[in-house]
DSSP file (Angstrom, degrees, kcal/mol; ACC not computed):
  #  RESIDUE AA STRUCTURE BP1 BP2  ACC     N-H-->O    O-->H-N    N-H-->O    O-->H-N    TCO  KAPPA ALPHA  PHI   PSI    X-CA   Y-CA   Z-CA
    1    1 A X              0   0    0      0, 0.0     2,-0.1     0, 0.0     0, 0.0   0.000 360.0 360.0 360.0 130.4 -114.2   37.8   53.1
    2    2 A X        -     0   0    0      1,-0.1     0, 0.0     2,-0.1     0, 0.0  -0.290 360.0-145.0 -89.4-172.7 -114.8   34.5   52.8
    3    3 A X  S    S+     0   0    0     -2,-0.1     2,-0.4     2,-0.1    -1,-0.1   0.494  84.2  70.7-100.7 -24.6 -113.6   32.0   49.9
    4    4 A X  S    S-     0   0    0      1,-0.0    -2,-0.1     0, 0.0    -1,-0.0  -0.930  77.4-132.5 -85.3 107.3 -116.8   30.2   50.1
    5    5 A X        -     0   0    0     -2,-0.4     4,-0.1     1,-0.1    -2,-0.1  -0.247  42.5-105.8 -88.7 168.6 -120.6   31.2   48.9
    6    6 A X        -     0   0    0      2,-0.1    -1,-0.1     1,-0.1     3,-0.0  -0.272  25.3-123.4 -82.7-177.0 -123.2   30.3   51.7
    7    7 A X  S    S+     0   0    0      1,-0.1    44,-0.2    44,-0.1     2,-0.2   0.669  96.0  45.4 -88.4 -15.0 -125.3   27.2   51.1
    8    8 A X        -     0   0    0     42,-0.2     3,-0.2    43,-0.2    45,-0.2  -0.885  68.6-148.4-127.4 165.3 -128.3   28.7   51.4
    9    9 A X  S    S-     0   0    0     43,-1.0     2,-0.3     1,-0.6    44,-0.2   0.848  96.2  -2.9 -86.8 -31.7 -129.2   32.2   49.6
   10   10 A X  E     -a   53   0A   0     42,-1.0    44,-2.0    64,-0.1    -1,-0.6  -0.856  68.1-157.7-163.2 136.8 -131.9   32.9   53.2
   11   11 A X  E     -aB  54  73A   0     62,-1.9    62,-3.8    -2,-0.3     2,-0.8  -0.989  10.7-156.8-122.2 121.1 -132.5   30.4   55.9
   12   12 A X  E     -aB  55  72A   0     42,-2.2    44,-2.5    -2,-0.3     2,-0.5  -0.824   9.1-171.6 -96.6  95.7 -135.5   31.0   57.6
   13   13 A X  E     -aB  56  71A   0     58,-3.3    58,-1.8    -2,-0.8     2,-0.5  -0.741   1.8-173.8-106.6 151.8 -136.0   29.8   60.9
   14   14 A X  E     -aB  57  70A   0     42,-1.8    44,-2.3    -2,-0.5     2,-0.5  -0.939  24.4-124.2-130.9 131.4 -139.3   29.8   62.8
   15   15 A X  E     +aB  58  69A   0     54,-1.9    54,-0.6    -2,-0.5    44,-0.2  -0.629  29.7 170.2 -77.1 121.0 -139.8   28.9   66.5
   16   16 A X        +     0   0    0     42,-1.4    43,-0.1    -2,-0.5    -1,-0.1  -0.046  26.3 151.8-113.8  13.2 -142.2   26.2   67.2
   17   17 A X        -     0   0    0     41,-0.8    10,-2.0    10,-0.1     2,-0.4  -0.194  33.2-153.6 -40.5 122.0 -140.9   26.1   71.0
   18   18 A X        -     0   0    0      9,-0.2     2,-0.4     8,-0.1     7,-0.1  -0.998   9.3-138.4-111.9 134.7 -144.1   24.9   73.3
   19   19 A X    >   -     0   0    0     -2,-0.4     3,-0.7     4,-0.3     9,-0.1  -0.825  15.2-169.7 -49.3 110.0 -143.9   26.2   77.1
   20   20 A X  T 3  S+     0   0    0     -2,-0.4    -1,-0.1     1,-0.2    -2,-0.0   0.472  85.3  68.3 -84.0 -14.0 -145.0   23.1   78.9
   21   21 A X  T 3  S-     0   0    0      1,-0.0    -1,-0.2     2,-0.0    -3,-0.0   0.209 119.4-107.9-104.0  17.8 -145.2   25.3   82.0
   22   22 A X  S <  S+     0   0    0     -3,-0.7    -2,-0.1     1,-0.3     3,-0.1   0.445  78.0 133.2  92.1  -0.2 -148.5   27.5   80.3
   23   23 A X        -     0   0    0      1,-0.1    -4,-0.3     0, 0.0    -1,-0.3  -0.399  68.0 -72.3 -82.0 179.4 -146.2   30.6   79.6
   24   24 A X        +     0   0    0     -6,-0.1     2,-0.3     3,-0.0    -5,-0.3   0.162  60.0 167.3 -40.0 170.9 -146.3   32.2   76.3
   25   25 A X        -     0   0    0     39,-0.2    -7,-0.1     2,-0.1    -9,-0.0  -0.962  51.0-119.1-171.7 151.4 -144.9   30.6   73.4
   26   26 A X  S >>>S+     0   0    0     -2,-0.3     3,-4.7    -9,-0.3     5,-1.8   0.791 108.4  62.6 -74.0 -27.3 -144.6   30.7   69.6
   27   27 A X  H >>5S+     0   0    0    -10,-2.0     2,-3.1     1,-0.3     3,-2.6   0.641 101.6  57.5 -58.4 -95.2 -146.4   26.7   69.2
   28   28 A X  H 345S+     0   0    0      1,-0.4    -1,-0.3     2,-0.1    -2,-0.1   0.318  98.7  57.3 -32.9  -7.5 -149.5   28.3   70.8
   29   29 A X  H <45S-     0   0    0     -3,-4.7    -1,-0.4    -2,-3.1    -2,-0.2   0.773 123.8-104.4 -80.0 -30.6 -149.6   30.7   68.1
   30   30 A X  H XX5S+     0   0    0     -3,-2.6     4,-5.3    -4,-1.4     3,-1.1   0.377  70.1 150.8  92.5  28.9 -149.7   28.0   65.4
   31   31 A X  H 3X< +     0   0    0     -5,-1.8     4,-1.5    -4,-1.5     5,-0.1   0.826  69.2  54.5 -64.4 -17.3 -146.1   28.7   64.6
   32   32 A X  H 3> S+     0   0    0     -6,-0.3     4,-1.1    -5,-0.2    -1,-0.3   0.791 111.2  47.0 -82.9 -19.6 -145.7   24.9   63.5
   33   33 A X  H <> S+     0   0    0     -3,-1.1     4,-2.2     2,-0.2     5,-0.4   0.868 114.7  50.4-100.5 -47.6 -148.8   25.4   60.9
   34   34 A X  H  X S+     0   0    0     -4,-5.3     4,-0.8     1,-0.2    -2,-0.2   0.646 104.8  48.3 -58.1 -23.5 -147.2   28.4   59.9
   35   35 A X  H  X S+     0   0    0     -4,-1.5     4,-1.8     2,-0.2    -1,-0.2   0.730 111.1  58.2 -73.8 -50.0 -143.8   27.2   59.2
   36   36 A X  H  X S+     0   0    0     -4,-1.1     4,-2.1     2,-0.2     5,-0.2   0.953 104.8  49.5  -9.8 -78.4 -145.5   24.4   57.2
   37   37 A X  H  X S+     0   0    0     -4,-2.2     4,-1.9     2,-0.2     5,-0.3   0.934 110.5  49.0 -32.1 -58.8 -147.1   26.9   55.1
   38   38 A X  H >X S+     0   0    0     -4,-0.8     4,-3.1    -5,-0.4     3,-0.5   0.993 111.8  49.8 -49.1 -65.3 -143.8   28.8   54.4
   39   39 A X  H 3X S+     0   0    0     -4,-1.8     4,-1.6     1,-0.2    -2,-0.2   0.887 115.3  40.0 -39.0 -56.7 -142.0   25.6   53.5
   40   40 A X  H 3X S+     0   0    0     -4,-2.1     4,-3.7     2,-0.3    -1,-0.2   0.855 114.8  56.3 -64.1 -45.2 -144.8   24.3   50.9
   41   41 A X  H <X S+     0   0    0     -4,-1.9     4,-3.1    -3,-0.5    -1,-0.2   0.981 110.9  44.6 -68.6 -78.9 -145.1   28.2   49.6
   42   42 A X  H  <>S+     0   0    0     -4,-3.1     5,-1.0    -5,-0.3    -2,-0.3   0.726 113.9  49.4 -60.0 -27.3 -141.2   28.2   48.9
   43   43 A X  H ><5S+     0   0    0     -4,-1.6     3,-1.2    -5,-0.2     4,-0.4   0.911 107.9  50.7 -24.3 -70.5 -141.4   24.8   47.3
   44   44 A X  H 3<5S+     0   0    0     -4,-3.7    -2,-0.2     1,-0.3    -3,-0.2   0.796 109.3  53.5 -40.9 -39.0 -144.3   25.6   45.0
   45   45 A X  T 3<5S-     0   0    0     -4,-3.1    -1,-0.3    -5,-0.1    -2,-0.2   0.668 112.2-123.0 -82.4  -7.6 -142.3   28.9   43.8
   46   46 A X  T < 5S+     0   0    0     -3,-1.2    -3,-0.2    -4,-0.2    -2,-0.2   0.972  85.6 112.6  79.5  62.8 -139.2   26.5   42.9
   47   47 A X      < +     0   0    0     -5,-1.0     2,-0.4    -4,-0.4     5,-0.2  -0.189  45.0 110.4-159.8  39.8 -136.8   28.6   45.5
   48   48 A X        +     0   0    0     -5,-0.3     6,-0.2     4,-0.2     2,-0.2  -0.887  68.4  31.1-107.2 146.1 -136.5   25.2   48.1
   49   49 A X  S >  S+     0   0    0      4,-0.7     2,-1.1    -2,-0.4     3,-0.7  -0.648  94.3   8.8 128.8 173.0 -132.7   23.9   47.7
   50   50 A X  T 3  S-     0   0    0      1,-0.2   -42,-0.2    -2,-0.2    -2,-0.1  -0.490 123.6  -7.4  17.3  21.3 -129.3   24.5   47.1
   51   51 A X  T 3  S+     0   0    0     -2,-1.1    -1,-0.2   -44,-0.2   -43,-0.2   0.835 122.2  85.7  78.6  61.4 -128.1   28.2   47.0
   52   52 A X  S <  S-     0   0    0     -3,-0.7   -42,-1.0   -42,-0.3   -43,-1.0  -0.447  95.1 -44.8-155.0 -79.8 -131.8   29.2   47.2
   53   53 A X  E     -a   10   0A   0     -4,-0.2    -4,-0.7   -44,-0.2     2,-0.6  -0.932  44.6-158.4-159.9 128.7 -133.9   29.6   50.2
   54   54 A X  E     -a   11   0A   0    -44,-2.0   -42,-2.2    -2,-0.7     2,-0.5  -0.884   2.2-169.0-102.5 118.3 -134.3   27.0   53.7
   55   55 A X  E     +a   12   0A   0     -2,-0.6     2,-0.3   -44,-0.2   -42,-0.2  -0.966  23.8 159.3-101.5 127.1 -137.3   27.2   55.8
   56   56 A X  E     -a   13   0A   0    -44,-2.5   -42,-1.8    -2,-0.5     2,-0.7  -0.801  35.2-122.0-138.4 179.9 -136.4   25.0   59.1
   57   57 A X  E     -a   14   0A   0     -2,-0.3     2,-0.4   -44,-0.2   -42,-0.2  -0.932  29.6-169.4-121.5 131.6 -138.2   25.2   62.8
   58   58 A X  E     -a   15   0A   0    -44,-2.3   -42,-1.4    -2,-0.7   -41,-0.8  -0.957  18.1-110.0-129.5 151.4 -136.2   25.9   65.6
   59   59 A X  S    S-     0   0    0     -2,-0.4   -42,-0.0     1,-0.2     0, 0.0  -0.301  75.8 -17.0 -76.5-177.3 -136.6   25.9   69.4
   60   60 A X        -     0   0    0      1,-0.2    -1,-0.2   -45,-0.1   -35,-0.0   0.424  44.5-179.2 -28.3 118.1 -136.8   28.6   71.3
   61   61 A X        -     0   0    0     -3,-0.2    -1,-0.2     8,-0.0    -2,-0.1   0.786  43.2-122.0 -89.2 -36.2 -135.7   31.9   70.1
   62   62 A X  S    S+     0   0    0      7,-0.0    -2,-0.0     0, 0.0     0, 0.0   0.929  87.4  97.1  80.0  46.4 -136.5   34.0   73.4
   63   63 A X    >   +     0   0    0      4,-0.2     3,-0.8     6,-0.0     4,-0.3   0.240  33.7 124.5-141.0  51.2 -138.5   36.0   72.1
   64   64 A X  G >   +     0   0    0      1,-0.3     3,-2.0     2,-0.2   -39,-0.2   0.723  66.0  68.2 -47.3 -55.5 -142.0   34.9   72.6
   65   65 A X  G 3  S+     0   0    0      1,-0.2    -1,-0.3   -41,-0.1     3,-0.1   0.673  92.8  73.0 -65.6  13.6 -143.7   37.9   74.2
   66   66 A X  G <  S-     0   0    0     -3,-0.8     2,-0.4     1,-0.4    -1,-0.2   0.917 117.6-100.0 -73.7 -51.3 -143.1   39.5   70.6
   67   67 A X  S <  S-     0   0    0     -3,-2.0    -1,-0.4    -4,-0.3    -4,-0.2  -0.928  75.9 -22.8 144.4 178.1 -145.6   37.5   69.1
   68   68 A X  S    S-     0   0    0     13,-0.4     2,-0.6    -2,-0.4    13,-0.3  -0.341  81.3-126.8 -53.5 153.6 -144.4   34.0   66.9
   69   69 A X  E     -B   15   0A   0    -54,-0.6   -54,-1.9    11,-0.1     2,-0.3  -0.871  31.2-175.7-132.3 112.4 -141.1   34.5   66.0
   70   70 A X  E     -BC  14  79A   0      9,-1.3     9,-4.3    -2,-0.6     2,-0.4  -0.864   4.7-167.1-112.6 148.8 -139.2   34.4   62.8
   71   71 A X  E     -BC  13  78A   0    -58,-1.8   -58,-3.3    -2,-0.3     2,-0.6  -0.976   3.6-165.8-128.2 107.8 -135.4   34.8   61.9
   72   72 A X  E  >> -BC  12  77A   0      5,-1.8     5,-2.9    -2,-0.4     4,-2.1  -0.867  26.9-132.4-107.8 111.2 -134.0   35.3   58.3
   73   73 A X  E  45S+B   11   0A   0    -62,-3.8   -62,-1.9    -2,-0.6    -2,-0.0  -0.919  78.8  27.7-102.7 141.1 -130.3   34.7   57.9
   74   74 A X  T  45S+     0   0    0     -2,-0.3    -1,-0.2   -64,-0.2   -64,-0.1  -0.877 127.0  51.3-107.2  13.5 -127.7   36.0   56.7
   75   75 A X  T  45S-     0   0    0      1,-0.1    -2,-0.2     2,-0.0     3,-0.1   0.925  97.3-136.9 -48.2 -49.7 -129.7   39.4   57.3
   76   76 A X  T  <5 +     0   0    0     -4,-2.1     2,-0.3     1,-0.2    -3,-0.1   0.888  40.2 165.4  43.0  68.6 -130.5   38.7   60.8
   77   77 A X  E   < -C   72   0A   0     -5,-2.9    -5,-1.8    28,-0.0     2,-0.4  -0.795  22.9-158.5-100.6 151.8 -134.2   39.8   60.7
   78   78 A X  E     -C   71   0A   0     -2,-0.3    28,-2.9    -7,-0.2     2,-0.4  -0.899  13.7-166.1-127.1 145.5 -136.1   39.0   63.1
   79   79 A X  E     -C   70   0A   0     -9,-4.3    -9,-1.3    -2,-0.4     2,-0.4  -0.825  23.1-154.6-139.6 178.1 -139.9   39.0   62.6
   80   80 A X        +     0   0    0     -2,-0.4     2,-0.3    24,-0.4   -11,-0.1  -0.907  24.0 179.7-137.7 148.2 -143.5   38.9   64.3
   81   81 A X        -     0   0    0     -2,-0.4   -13,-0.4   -13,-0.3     3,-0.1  -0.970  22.1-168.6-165.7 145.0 -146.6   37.5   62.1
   82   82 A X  S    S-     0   0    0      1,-0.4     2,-0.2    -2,-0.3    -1,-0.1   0.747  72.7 -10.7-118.4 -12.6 -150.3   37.0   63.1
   83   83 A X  S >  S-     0   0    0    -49,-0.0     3,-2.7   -53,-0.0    -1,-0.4  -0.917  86.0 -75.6-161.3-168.2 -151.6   34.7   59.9
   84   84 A X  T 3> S+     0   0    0      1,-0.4     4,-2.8    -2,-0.2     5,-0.0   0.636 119.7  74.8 -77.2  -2.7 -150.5   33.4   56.3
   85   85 A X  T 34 S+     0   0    0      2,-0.2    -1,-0.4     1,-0.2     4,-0.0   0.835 107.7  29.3 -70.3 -36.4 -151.2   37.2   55.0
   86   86 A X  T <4 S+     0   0    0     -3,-2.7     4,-0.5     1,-0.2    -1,-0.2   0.430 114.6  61.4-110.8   0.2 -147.8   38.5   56.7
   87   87 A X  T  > S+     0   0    0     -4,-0.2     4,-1.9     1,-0.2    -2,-0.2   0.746 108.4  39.9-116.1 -22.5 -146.2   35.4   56.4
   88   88 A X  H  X S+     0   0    0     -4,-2.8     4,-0.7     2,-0.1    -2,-0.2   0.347 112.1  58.6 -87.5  20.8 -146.5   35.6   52.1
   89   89 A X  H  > S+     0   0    0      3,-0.1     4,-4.0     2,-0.1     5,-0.2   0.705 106.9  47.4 -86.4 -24.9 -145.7   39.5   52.4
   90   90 A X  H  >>S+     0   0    0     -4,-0.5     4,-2.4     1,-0.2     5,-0.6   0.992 116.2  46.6 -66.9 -53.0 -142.1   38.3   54.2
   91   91 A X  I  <>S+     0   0    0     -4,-1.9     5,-1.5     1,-0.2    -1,-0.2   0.718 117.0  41.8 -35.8 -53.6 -141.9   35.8   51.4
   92   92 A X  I  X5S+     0   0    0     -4,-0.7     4,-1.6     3,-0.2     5,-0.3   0.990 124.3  30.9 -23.3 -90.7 -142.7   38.3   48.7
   93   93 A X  I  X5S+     0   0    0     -4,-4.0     6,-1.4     3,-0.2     4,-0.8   0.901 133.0  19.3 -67.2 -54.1 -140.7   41.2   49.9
   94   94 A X  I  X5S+     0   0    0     -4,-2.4     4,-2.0     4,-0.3    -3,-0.2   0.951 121.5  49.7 -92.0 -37.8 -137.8   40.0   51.6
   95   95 A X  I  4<S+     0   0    0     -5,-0.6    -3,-0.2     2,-0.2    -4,-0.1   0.862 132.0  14.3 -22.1 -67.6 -137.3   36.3   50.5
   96   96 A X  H  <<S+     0   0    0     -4,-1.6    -1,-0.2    -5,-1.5    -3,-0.2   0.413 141.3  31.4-119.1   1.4 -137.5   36.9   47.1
   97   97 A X  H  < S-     0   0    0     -4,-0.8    -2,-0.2    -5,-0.3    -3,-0.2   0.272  91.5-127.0-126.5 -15.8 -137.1   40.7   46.7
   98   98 A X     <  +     0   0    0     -4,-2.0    -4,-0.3     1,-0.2     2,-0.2   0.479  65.0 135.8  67.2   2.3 -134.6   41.7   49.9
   99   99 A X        -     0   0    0     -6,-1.4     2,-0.2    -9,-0.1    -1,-0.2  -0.462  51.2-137.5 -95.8 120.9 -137.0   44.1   50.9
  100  100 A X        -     0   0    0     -2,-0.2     2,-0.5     1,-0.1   -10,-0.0  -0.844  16.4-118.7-104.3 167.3 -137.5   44.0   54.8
  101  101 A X     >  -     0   0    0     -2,-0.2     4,-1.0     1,-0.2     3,-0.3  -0.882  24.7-171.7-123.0 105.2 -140.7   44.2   56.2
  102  102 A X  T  4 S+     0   0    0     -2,-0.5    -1,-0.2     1,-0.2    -2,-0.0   0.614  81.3  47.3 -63.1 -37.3 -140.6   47.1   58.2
  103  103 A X  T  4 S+     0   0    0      1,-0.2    -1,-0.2     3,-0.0    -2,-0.0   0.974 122.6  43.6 -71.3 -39.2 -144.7   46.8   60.3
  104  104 A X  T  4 S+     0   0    0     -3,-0.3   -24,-0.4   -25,-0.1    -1,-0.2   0.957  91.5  95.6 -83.7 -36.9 -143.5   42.9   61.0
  105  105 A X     <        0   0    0     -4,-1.0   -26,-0.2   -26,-0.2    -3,-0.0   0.217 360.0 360.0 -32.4 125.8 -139.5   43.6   62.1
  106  106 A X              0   0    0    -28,-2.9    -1,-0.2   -26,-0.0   -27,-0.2   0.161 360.0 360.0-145.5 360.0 -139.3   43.8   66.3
């Protein structure tokens, strides 16, 4: 166990990888407006910071034909979202409640 507490309580990463070669991708979902949205959403609720809750962008995750792709550590869930309706249920239920959300998990 370690000696330390983590730095963040959930770090959120969301892949905004564009395929320049036309394959699938999460950026062609609008994964960069959506990861925007998250960020601003946890900021407004006061849970951005310290020992509370990280939204960041990441490149490629590899797992694009899933749908957009999001990853909440230190659970290590992995999720699928088609607009800002599934993307304030993650917040809701697991963000701020721990509660995964079973229909968006792949």
């Amino acid at each position: 166990m370690s000696e330390f507490a983590p730095y963040y309580r959930r770090h959120v990463f969301f892949c905004v990888n564009n395929r320049e070669d036309g394959s699938v991708c999460c950026a062609k979902s609008g994964s960069q407006q959506m990861r925007d949205y998250a960020k601003a959403k946890i900021k407004s609720l006061g849970l951005a910071g310290k020992g509370e809750i990280r939204v960041n962008m990441s490149g490629c995750l590899d797992r694009c034909e899933e749908g957009p792709t999001i990853v909440v550590y230190p659970e290590g869930i992995w999720y699928t979202y088609v607009d800002q309706d599934d993307i304030d249920e993650i917040i809701q239920e697991h963000l701020l409640h721990g509660r995964i959300v079973e229909r968006l998990r792949i």
